[in-house]
Kinemage of the C-alpha trace (Angstrom):
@kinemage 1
@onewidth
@group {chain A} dominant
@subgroup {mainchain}
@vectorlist {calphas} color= white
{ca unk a 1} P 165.502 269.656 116.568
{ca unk a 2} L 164.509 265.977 116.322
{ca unk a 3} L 167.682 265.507 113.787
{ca unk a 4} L 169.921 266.589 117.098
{ca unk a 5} L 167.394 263.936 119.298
{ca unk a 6} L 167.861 261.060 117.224
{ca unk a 7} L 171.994 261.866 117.247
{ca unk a 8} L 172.461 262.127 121.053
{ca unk a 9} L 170.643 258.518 120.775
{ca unk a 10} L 172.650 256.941 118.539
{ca unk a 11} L 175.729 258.328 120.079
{ca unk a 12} L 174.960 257.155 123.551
{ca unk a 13} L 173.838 253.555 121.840
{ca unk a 14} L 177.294 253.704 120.276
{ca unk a 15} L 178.553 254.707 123.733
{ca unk a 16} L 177.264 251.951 125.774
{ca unk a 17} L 177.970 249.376 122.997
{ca unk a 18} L 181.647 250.079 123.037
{ca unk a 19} L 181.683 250.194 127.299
{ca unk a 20} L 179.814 246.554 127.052
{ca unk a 21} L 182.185 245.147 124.082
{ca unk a 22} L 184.934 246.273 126.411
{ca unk a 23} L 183.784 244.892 130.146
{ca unk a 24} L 182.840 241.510 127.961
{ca unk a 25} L 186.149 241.491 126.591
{ca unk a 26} L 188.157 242.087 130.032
{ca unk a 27} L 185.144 239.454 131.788
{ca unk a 28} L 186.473 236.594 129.329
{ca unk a 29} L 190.116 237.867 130.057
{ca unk a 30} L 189.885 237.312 133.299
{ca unk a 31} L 188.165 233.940 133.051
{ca unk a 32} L 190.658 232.423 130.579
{ca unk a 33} L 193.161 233.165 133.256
{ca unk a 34} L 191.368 231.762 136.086
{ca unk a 35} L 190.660 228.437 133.862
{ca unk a 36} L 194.678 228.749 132.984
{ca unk a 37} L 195.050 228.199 136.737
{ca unk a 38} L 192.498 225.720 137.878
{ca unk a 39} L 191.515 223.579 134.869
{ca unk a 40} L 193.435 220.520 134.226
{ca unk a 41} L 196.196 220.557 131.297
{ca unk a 42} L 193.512 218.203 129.049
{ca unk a 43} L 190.749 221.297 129.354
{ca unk a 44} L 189.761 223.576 126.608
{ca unk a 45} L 188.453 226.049 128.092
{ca unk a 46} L 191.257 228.599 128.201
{ca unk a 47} L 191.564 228.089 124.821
{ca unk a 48} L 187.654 228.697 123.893
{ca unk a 49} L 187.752 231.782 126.378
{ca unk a 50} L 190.499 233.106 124.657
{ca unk a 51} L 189.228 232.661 121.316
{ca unk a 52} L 185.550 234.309 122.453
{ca unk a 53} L 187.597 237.119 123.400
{ca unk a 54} L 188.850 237.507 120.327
{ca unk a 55} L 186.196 237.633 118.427
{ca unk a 56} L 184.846 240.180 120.901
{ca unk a 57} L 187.852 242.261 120.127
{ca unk a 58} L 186.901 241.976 116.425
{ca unk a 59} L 183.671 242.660 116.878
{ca unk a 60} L 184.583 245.900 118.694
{ca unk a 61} L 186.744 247.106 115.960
{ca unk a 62} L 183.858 246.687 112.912
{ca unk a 63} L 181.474 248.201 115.235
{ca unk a 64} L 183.749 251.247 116.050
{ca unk a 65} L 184.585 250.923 112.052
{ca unk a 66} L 180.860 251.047 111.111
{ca unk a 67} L 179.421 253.276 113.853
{ca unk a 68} L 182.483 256.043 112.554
{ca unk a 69} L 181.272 255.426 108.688
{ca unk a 70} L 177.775 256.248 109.842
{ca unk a 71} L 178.170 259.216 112.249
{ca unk a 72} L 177.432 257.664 115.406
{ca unk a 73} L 180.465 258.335 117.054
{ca unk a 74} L 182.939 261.086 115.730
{ca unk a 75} L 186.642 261.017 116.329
{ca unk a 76} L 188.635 264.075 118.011
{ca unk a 77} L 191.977 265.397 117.555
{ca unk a 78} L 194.469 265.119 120.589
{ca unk a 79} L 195.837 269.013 120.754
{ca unk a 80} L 192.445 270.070 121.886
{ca unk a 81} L 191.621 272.724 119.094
């Protein structure tokens, strides 16, 4: 019973990870293109938003990687059997 407790947790951990890795990821999106259209050409900061999403994206993909390899999350087929 607890086993089944402690799963639902670390599912809905895994859950809300993946939901904030992906509003952080469209958040910097959206802020590299707003500095795109306001900063000067000289400014970096389209460039270092960019980049942060990136490694957000990364990050993302080894968590979903990880949280897979340790049963936290469990992948379903697409006919629906």
């Amino acid at each position: 019973m607890m086993d089944n407790v402690h799963s639902a947790v670390r599912s809905m951990f895994a859950k809300l990870v993946v939901v904030a890795l992906l509003l952080a990821i469209v958040a910097t999106l959206f802020s590299g293109l707003f500095f795109l259209m306001k900063d000067s050409n000289n400014s970096k900061r389209t460039v270092k938003a960019l980049t942060f999403r990136v490694l957000l994206s990364l990050t993302l993909i080894v968590f979903l990687v990880v949280a897979a390899g340790m049963g936290w999350i469990h992948p379903h087929s697409l006919t629906g059997r």
